[in-house]
C-alpha positions in Angstrom: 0.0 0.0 0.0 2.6 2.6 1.0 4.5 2.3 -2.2 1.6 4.9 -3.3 2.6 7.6 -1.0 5.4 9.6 -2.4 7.7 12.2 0.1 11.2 11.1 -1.4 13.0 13.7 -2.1 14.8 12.5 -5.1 11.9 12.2 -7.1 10.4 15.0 -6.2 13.4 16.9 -7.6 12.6 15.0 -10.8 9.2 15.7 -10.7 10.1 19.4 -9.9 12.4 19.2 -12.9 9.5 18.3 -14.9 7.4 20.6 -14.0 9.9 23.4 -15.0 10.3 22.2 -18.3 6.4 21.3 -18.5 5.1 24.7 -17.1 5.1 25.9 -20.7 2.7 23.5 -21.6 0.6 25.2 -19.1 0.8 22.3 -16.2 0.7 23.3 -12.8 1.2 19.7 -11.4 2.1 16.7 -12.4 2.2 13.1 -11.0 4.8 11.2 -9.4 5.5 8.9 -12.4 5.8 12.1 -14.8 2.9 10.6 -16.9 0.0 13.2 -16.4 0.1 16.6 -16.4 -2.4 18.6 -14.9 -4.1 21.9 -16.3 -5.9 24.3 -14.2 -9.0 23.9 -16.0 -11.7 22.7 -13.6 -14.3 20.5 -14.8 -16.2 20.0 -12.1 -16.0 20.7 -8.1 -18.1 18.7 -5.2 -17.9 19.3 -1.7 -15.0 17.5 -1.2 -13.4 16.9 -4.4 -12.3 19.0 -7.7 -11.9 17.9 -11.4 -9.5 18.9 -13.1 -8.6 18.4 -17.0 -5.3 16.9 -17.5 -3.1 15.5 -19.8 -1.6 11.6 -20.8 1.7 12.0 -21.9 2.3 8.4 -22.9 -1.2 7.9 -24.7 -1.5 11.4 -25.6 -5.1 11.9 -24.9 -7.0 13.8 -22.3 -8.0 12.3 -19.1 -9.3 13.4 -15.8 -7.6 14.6 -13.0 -9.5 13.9 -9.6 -8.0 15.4 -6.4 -9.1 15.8 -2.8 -8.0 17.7 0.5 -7.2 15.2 2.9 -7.2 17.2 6.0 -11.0 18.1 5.0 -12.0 14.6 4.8 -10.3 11.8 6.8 -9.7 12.1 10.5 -7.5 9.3 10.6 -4.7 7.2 8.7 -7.3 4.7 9.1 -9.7 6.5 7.0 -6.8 7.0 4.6 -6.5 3.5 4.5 -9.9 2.8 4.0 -9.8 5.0 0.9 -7.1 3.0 -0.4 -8.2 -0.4 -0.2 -11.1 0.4 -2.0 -10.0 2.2 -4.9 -8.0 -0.6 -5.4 -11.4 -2.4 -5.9 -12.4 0.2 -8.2 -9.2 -0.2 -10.4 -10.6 -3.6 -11.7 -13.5 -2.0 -12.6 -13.5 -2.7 -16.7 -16.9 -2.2 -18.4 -17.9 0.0 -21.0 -20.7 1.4 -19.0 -18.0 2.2 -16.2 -15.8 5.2 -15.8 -12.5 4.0 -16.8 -10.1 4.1 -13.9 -6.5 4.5 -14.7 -4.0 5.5 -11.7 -4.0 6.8 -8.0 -1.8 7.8 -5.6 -1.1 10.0 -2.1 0.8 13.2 -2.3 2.3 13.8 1.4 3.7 17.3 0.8 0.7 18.2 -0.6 -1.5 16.5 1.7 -3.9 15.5 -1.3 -5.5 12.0 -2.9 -5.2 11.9 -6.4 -6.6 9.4 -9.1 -6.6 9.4 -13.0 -10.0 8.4 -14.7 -10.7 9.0 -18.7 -12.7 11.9 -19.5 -16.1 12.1 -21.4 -16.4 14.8 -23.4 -20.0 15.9 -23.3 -20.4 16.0 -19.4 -23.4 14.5 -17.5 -26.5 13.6 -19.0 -28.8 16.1 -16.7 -26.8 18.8 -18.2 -26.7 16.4 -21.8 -31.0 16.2 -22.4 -31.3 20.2 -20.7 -28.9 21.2 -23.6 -30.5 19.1 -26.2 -34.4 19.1 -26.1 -36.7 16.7 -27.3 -34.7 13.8 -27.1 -36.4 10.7 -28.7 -37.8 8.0 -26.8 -35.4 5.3 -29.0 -32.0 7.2 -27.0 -34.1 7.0 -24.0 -34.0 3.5 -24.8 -30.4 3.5 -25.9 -29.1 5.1 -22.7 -31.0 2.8 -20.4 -29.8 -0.2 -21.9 -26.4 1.4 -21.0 -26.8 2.1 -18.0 -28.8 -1.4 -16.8 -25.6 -3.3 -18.3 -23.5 -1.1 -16.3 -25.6 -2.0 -12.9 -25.8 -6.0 -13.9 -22.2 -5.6 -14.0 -21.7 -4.0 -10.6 -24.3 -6.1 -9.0 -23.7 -9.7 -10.3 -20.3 -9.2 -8.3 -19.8 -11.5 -5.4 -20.7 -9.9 -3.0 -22.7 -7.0 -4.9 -21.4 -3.4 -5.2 -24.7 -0.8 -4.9 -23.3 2.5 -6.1 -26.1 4.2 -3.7 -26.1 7.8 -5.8 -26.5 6.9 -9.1 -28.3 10.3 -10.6 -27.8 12.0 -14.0 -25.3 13.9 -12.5 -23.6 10.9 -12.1 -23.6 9.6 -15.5 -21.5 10.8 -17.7 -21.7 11.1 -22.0 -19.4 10.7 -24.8 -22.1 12.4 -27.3 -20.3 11.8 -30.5 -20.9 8.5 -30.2 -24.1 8.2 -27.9 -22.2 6.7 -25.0 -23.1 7.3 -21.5 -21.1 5.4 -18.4 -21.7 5.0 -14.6 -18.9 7.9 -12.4 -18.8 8.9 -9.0 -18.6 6.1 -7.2 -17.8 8.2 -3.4 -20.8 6.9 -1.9 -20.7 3.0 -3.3 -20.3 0.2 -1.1 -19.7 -3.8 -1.2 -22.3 -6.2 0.5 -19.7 -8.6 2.4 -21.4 -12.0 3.4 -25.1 -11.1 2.3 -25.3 -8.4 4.0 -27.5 -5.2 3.5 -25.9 -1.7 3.8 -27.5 0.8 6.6 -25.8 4.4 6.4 -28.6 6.9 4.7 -26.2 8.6 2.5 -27.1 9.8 -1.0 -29.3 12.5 -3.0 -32.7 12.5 -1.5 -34.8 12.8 -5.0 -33.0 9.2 -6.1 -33.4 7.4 -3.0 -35.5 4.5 -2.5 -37.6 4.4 0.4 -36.0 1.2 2.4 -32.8 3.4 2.5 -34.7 5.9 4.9 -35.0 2.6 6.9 -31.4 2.2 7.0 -31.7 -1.4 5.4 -31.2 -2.5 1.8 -29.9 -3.9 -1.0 -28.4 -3.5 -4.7 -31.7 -2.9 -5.9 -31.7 0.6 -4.6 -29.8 1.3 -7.4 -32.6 0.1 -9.6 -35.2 2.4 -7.8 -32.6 5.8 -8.4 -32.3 4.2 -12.3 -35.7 4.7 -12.5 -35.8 8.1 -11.6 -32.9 8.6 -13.8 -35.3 7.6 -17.0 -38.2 9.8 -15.6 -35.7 12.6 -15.6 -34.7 11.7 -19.1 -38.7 11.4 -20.6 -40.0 14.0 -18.7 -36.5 16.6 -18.7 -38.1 16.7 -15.0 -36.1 16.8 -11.9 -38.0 14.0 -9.4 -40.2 15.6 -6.7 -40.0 19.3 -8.1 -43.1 19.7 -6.7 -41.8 19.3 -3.5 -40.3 22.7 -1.8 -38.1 21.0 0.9 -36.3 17.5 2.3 -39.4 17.2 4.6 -41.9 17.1 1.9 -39.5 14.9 -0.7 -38.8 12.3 2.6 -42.8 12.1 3.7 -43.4 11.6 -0.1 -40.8 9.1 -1.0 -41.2 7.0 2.3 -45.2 6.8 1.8 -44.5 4.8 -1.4 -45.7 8.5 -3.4 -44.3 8.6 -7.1 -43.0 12.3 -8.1 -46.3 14.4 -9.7 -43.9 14.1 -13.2 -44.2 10.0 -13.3 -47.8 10.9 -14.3 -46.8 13.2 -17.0 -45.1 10.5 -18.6 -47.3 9.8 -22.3 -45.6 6.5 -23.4 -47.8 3.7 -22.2 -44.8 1.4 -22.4 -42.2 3.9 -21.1 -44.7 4.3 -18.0 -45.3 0.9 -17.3 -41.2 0.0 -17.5 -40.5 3.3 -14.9 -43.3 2.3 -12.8 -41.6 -1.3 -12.6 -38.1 0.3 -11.0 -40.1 2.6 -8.7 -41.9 -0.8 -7.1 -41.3 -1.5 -3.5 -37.7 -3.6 -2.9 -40.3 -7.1 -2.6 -41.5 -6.3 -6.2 -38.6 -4.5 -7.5 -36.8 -6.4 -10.4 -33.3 -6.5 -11.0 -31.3 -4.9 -13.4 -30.6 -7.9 -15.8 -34.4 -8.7 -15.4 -35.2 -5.7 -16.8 -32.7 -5.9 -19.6 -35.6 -7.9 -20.8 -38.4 -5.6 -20.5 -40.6 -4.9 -23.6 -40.1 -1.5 -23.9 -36.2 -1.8 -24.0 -37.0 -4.4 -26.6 -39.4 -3.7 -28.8 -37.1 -1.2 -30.5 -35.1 -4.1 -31.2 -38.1 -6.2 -32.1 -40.0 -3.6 -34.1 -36.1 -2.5 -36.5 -35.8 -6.1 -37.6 -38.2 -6.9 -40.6 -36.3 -3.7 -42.0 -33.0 -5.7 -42.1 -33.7 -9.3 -42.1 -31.2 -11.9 -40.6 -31.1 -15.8 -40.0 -29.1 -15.4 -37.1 -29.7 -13.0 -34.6 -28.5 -13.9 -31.4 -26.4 -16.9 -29.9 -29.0 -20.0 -30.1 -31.0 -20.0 -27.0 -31.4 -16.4 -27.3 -33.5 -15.3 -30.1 -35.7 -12.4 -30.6 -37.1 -13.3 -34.5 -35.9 -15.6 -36.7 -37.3 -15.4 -40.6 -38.5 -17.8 -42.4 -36.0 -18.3 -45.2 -38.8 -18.1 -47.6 -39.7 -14.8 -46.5 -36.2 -13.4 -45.8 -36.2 -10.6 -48.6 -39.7 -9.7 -47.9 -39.7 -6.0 -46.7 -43.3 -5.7 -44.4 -44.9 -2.7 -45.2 -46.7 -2.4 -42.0 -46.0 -3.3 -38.9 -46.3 -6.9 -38.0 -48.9 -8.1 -35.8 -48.0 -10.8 -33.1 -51.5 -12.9 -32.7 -52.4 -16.0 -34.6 -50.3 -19.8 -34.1 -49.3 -19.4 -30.2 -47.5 -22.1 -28.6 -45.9 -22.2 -25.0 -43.1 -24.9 -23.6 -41.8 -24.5 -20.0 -39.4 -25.7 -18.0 -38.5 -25.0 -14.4 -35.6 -22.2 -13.4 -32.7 -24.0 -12.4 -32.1 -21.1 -9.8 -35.1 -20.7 -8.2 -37.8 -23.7 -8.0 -40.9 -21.2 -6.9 -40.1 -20.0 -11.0 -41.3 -22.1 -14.2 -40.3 -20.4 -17.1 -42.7 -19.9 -20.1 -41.4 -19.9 -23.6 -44.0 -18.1 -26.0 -43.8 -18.5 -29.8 -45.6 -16.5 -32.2 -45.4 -16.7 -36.1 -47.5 -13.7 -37.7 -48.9 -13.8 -41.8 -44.9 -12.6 -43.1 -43.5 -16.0 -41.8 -42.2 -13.9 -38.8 -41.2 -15.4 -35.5 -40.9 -14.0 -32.4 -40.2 -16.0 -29.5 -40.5 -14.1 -25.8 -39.8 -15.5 -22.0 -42.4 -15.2 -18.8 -41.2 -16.4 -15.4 -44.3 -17.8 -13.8 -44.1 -17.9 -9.9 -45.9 -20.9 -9.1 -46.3 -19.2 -5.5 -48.2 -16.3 -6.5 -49.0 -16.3 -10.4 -52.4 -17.8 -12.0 -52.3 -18.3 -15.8 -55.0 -16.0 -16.3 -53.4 -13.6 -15.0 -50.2 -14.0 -17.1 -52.3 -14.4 -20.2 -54.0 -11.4 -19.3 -50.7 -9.7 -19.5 -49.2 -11.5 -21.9 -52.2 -10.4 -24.1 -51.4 -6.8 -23.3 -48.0 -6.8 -23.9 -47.5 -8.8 -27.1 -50.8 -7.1 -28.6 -52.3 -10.2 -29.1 -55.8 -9.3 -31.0 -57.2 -12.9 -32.0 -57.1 -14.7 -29.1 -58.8 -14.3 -25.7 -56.8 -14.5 -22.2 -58.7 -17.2 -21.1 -57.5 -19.3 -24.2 -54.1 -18.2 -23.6 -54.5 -19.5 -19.9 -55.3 -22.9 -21.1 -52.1 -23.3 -22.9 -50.2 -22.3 -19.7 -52.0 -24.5 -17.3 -50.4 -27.7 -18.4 -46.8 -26.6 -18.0 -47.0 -25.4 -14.5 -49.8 -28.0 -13.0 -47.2 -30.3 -12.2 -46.1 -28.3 -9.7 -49.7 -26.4 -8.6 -53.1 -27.7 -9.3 -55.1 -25.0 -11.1 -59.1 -24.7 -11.4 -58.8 -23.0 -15.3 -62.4 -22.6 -15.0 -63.0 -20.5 -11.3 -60.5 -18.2 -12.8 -61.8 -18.0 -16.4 -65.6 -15.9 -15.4 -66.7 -13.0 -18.2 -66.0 -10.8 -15.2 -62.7 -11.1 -14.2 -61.2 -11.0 -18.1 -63.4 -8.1 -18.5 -61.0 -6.2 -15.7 -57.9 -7.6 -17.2 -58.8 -6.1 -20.6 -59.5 -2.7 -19.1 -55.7 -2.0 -18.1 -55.3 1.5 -16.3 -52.5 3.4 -14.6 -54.0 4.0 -11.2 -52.9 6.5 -8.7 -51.1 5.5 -5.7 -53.6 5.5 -2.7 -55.5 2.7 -5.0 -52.7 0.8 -6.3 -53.7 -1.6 -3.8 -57.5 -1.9 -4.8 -57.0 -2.5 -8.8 -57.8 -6.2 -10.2 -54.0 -6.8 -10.7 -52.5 -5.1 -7.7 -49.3 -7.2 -8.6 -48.3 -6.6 -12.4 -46.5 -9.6 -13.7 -43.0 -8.8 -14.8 -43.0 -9.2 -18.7 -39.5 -10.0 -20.5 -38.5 -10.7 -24.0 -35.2 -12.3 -24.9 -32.4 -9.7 -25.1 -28.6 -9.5 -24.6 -27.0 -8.8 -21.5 -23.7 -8.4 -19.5 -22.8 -10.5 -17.1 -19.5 -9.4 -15.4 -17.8 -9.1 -12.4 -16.5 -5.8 -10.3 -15.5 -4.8 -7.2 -15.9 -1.5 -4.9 -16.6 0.0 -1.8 -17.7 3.4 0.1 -15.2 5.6 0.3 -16.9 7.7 2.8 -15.0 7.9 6.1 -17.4 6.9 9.1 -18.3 10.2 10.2 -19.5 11.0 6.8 -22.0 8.6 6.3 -25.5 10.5 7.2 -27.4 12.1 4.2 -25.7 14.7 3.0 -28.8 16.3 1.3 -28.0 18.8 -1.0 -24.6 19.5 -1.0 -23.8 16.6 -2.6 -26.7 16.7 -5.3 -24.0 17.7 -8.2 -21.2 16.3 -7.3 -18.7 15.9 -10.8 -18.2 12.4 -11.1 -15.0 10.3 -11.6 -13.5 11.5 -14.7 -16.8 13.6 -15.5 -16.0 16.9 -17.4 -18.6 19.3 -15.8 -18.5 22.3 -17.3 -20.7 25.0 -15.3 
């Protein structure tokens, strides 16, 4: 560890050599190895630490230069040592939806923590969507796909890493290419032996209720991405409505969505938001919602326009063409309905799951094959046909007869009465699907909406991080903290 900190005197004559014959390339400081130079150009300042553009002499590109005050933040070596141990987690971070993380060390003299990170050109993506307006709903889409990869990355570690602030301040955009990635990773923190983290630390706007409660999980990081795509659909900060912490706090812990979540007008978009914002029981994970419809029925809906045999590994398909059919160019959009059929098997990972495979040919030879997990615990098939229906836009069959090919595959493990469930009545309120305002979520005829996926790729990776916070920084920091440049952000005020 010490091999970081640098107070010998020879090198700092070398470095202060360096420095004289760099000071005409306008660096002011310089690190130990001689690599980067750093610029005074700030690119973004938090409470604790400042940004600064600097320079890769060996690479010859510009990076980040992240530096903070250690006398304002650590009241012991062991807090110092803290730092260290887990920024050596985040140095294995590798994923494109990461901040890259190059270098760190401790200047003595100077009394300052340094690390390198790369720098994205276009700054964060709050500042990103207010600069550009009327982003379409298909970068939406792009962004989030981004971003969940980033999170399945972080949280399939063993144990998990929760980032705990992740905010569009906090995510960061190369806009010439359309690339956003995860930064700022102060507040994150590892989940050792199954754990659940308990310091309330974060930006109140983004945090999910259970963190009030000083009890959770990764999937906190799931509820702040959903705010993060309201904020992107609706160019809405959450809880603007509300005038202080009070108000946001007696909102967010009485399971009340932000007033712009009903401003939303995508049906899809809605329902997908609506799905991170659930309550941690009901909340899905990130590689879960990888799956949702409406991050793939871009996908789904782009593909008659450039037809392939092979699409995905095998296993994974979203549409495979009929080879008779593969030059046909569909002049409207294809409807999934007629010549359903469903297999199932049961999830290897969890045996409260059977997983439904749904197949669907349309009148252009089309194929589309999607995935339901059916919890045998809590799921009846007309309920997941009722959805299903939804979803897929089935318009020539009726749930009911949708049911009846899902009732064989998971009565093996429950016995189901198709016909008490199948009454005029109850499809009539399945067909009648409404968005229905908090204090009567409870009350609608599907209080518990069924979790709808689709094949799509994923990541699957593994990372490794922790908080970085010293113990007497670990209460809520409310505002202060709310634009905070990230690691290797370039935050130009």
């Amino acid at each position: 560890m010490f091999d970081h900190i640098h107070n010998d005197q020879p090198r700092q004559r070398e470095v202060e050599e360096g420095m004289s014959s760099s000071s005409e390339q306008g660096y002011v400081e310089i690190d130990p190895s001689g690599r980067y130079g750093r610029f005074n150009e700030v690119l973004g300042r938090g409470a604790v630490k400042t940004v600064y553009k600097a320079f890769d002499r060996e690479n010859g590109m510009e990076v980040a230069w992240n530096q903070t005050k250690l006398n304002h933040v650590f009241e012991s070596f062991e807090a110092i040592q803290r730092l260290y141990s887990e920024v050596h987690l985040l140095g294995s971070l590798n994923h494109d939806s990461i901040i890259g993380f190059q270098k760190f060390w401790v200047d003595a003299e100077r009394q300052t923590f340094n690390f390198i990170t790369e720098m994205l050109t276009s700054g964060n993506l709050r500042q990103y969507i207010k600069k550009y307006k009327n982003v379409d709903i298909k970068a939406v889409k792009k962004w989030a796909r981004q971003i969940l990869n980033g999170l399945v990355y972080l949280h399939q570690h063993d144990p998990p890493i929760i980032h705990r602030d992740l905010k569009c301040d906090n995510i960061f955009v190369n806009g010439h290419v359309g690339q956003v990635k995860i930064g700022d990773f102060g507040f994150a923190a590892i989940l050792r032996d199954n754990s659940h983290a308990h310091s309330v630390i974060g930006t109140p706007e983004f945090m999910a209720p259970e963190m009030f409660k000083e009890d959770y999980d990764e999937l906190v990081d799931i509820y702040s991405f959903g705010m993060c795509v309201l904020e992107m659909l609706t160019f809405e900060f959450p809880y603007g409505e509300c005038n202080n912490f009070s108000e946001i706090y007696n909102k967010v812990s009485s399971g009340k969505l932000p007033s712009a979540f009903y401003r939303i007008t995508d049906v899809e978009a809605r329902s997908f938001v609506r799905k991170c914002l659930e309550t941690a029981s009901k909340r899905l994970s990130a590689k879960q919602l990888l799956l949702d419809p409406f991050l793939a029925s871009e996908e789904v809906d782009q593909l008659p326009r450039t037809p392939r045999q092979n699409l995905t590994p095998a296993g994974n398909d979203i549409i495979r063409l009929n080879p008779i059919f593969s030059n046909v160019q569909p002049l409207i959009k294809p409807t999934w309905s007629s010549n359903v059929t469903i297999t199932g098997e049961m999830d290897p990972d969890d045996e409260d799951i059977t997983n439904l495979k749904v197949k669907m040919t349309n009148k252009y030879g089309l194929t589309k094959t999607v995935e339901f997990p059916f919890n045998i615990q809590s799921d009846t098939p007309i309920d997941v046909a009722t959805e299903m229906v939804r979803e897929l836009k089935i318009l020539d069959q009726e749930p009911f007869e949708i049911a009846e090919l899902i009732t064989p595959w998971v009565s093996e493990w429950k016995d189901w009465d198709i016909q008490d469930q199948n009454h005029p009545s109850d499809v009539d309120d399945h067909h009648s699907f409404s968005y229905l305002d908090d204090d009567d979520e409870n009350n609608g005829s599907n209080p518990h909406p069924h979790p709808f996926y689709s094949f799509s790729s994923c990541s699957s990776s593994e990372a490794s991080l922790s908080g970085l916070l010293p113990p007497s920084a670990t209460h809520i920091p409310y505002r202060e903290y709310t634009h905070d440049a990230g690691y290797g952000s370039n935050c130009h005020q």
